[in-house]
C-alpha positions as CSV (number, residue, x, y, z in Angstrom):
1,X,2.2,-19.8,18.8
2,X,-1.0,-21.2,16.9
3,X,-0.8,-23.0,13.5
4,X,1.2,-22.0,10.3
5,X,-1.5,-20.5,7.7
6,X,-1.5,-22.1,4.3
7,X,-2.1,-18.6,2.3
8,X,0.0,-17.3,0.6
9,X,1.5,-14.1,2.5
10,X,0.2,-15.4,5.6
11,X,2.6,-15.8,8.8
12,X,2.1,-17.5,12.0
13,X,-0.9,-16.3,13.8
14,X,-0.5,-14.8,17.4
15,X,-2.5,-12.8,19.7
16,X,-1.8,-9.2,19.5
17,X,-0.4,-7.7,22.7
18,X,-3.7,-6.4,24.3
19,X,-2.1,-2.7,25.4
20,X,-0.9,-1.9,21.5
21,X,-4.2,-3.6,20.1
22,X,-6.7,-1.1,22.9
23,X,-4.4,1.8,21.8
24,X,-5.1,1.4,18.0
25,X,-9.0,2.1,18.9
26,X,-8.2,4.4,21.7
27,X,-6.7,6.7,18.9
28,X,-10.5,7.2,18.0
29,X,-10.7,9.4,20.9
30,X,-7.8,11.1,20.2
31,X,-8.9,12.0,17.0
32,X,-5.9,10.9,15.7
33,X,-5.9,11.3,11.3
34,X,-4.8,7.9,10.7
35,X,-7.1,6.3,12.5
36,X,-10.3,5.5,10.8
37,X,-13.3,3.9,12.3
38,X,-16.1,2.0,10.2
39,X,-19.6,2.3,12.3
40,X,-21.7,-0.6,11.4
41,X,-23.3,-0.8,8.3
42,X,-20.8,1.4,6.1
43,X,-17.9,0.6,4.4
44,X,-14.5,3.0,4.6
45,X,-11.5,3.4,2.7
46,X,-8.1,4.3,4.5
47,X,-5.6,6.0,1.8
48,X,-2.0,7.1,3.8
49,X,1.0,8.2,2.0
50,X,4.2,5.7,1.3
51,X,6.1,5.1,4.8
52,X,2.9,6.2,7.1
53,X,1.4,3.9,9.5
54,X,-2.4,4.0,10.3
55,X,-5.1,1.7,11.5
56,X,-9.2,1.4,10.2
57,X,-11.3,-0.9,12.6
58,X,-15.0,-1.7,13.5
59,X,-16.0,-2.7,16.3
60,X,-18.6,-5.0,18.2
61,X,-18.9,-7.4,15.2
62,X,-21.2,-10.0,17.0
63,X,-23.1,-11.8,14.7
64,X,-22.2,-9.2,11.8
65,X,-19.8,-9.8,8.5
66,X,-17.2,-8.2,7.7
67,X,-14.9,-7.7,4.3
68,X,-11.8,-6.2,4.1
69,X,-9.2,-5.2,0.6
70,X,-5.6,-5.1,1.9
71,X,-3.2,-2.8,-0.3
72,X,0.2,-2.0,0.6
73,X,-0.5,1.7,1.4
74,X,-4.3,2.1,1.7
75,X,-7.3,-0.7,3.0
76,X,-10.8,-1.0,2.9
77,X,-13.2,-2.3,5.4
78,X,-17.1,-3.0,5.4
79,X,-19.1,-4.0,8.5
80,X,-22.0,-5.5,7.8
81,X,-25.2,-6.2,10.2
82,X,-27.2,-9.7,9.4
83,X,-30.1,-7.9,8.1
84,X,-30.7,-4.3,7.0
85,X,-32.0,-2.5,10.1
86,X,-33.9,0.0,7.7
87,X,-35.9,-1.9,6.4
88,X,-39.5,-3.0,7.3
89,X,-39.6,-6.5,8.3
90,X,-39.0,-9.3,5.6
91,X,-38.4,-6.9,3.0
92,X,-34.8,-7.2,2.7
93,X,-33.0,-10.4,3.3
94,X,-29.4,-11.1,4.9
95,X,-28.3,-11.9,1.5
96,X,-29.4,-8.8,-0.3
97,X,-27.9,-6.3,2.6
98,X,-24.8,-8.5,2.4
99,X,-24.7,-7.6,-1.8
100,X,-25.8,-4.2,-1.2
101,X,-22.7,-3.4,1.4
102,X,-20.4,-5.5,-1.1
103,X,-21.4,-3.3,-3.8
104,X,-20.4,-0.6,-1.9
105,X,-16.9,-2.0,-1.3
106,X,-16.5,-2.1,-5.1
107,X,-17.8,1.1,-5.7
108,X,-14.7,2.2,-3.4
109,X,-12.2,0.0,-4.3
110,X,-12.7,0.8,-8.3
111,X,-12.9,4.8,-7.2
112,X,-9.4,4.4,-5.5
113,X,-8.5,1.8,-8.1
114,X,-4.8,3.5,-8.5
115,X,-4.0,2.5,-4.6
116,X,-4.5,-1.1,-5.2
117,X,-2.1,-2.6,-8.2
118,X,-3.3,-6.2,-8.4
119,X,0.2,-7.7,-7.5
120,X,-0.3,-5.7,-3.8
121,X,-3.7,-6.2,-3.2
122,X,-5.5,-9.1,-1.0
123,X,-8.9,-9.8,-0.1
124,X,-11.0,-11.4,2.7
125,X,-14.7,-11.8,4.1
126,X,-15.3,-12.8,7.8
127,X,-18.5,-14.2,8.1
128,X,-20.1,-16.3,11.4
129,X,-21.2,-19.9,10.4
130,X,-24.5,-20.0,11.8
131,X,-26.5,-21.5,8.7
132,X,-26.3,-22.3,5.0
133,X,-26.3,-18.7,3.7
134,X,-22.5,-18.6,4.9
135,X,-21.1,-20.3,2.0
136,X,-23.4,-18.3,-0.6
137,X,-22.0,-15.0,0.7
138,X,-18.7,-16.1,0.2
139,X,-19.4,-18.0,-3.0
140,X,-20.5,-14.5,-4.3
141,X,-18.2,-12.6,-2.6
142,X,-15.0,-14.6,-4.3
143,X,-17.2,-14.0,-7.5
144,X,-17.7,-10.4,-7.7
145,X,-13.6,-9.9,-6.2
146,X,-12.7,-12.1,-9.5
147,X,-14.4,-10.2,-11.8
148,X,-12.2,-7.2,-10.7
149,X,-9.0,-9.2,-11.0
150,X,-8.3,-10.2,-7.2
151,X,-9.3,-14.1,-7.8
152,X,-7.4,-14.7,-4.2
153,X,-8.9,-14.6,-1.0
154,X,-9.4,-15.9,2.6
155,X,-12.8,-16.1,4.5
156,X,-12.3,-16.9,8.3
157,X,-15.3,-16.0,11.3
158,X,-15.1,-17.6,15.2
159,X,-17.7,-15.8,16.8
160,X,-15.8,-14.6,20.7
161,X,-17.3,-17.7,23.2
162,X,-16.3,-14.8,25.9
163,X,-18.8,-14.4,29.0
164,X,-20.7,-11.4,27.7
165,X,-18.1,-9.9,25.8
166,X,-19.8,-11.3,22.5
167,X,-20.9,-7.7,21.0
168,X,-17.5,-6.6,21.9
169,X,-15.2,-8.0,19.0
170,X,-13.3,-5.4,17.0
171,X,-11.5,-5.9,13.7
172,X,-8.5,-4.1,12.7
173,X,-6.4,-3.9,9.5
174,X,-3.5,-2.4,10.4
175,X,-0.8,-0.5,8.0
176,X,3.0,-0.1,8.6
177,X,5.4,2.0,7.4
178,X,7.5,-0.3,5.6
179,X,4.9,-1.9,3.6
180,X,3.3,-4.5,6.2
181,X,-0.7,-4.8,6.0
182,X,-1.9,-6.7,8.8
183,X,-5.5,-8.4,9.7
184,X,-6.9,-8.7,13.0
185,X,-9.7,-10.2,14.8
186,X,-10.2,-9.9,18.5
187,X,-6.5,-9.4,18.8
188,X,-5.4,-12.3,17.0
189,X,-3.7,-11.9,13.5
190,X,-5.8,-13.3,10.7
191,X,-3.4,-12.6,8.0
192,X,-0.3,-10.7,7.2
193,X,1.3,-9.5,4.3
194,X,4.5,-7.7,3.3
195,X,3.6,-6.9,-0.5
196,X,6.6,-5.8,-2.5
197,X,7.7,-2.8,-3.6
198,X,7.2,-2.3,-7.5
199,X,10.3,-1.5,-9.8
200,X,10.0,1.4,-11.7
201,X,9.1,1.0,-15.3
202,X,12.1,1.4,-17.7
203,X,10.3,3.2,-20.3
204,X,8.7,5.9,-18.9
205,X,5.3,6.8,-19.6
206,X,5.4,10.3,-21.1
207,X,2.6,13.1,-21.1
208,X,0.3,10.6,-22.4
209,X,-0.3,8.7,-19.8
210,X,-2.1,10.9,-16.5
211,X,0.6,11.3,-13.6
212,X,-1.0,9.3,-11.5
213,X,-0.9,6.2,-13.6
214,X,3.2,6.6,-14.1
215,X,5.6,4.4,-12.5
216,X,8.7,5.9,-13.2
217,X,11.7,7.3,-11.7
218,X,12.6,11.3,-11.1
219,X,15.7,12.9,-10.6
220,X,16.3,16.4,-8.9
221,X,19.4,18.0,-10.0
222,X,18.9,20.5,-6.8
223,X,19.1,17.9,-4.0
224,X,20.7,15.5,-6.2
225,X,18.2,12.4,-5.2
226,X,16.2,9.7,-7.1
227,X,12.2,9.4,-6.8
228,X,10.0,6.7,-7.5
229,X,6.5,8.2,-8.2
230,X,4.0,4.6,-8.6
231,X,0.6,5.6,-8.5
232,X,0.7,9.1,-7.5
233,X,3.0,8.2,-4.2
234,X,6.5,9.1,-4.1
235,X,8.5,6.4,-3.2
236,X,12.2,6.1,-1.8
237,X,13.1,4.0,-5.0
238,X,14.9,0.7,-4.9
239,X,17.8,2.1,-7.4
240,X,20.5,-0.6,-5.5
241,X,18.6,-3.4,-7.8
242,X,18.2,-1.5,-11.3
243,X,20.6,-1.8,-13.8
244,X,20.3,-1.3,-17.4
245,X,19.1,2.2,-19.1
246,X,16.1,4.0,-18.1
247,X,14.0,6.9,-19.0
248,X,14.2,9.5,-16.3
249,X,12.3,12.9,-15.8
250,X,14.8,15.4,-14.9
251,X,14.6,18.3,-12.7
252,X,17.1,21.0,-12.9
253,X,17.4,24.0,-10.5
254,X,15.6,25.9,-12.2
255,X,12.4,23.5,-11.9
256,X,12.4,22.9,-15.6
257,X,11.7,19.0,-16.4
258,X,12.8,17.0,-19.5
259,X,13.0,13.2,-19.7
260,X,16.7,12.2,-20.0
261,X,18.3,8.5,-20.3
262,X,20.3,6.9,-17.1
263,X,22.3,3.8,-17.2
264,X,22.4,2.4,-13.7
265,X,25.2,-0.8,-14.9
266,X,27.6,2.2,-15.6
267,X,25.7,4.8,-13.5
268,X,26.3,7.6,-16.2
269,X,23.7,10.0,-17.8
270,X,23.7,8.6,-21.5
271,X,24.1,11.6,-24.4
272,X,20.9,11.9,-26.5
């Protein structure tokens, strides 16, 4: 085992088993839908539903950047080349094809704002230390994350030493089905969180507030079982740990709703 990371969320860093980490990219080929590769130079989101695993990944990074936002159920990745390739010579520098792929990142991750709630969302950049404009990227990097509310973050770049195999080293965030979003580089786990699952709101938001903004709980009177719908995703809710009284939006057979109050310390329907 290496060291114990500091970060928060962090656990002990290990080198992925080489046979599950090569079958992550081989899904590429197998055109497999929750697989998503980010070709150099563009920056993709992965949205799944709750309880579906799925992998996005770049490969050969070389002497390239990389960012990645970690959600509990979706992740965004950038890859990012040293220098815009479009561009005639010196008209463009490193720092202002880093900014412009950045921007790009928050273009995506304010877009699929409702997929990140800030107490489930982590950032990084991974950026090789060859010269000074290292720690500007990442001083502007933490800056721009901070003024969308994620002030935490992690930057971390070793360039592979490998015999010819430099070009060749892949990043992959990698998303459970229980919840676990993981970060690797070259096989060995950068970071790894387990972000909790929210509680449902006990006051529901009502019509007012669009469905996909709601965290609430649901109850179907047909199959007789609870949902947790938090930002448009239905959840298996955590009812074990609620107590109190709570609104709840009730489904009857007919498919006729109506919000209704439950009190989970008697676990009774409440009159009125």
């Amino acid at each position: 085992m290496a060291e114990m990371k500091a970060d928060k969320g962090v656990g002990l860093l290990f080198v992925m088993n080489s046979a599950l980490y090569d079958t992550i990219f081989a899904c590429a080929r197998d055109g497999q839908s929750s697989f998503l590769e980010v070709p150099m130079n563009h920056t993709r989101t992965l949205i799944l539903a709750e309880g579906r695993p799925g992998a996005i990944a770049t490969r050969k990074l070389g002497a390239c950047s990389g960012v990645v936002v970690l959600g509990r159920t979706a992740a965004i990745m950038a890859h990012i080349s040293p220098g815009d390739p479009n561009a005639s010579q010196g008209q463009f520098s490193a720092e202002q094809h880093f900014r412009t792929l950045l921007a790009q990142v928050e273009q995506q991750y304010l877009a699929s704002r409702t997929h990140f709630p800030r107490e489930a969302t982590a950032w990084g950049i991974y950026i090789a230390d060859f010269d000074e404009i290292t720690n500007d990227l990442r001083a502007y990097a933490a800056q721009r994350f901070a003024a969308l509310g994620l002030p935490g973050g992690h930057t971390y770049y070793a360039p592979h030493r490998g015999p010819n195999r430099r070009d060749e080293v892949r990043a992959c965030v990698q998303l459970s089905g229980s919840g676990v979003t993981s970060f690797y580089l070259e096989r060995q786990l950068i970071q790894s969180i387990q972000f909790p699952r929210p509680l449902p709101g006990r006051q529901a938001p009502h019509a007012a507030v669009p469905a996909a903004h709601r965290n609430h709980l649901a109850y179907r009177e047909a199959q007789q079982t609870w949902i947790h719908v938090f930002a448009g995703n239905s959840l298996v809710p955590e009812s074990a740990r609620l107590s109190g009284v709570y609104d709840i939006l009730f489904v009857d057979r007919n498919e006729t709703s109506r919000w209704l109050k439950y009190d989970f310390t008697s676990r009774a329907w409440l009159a009125g």
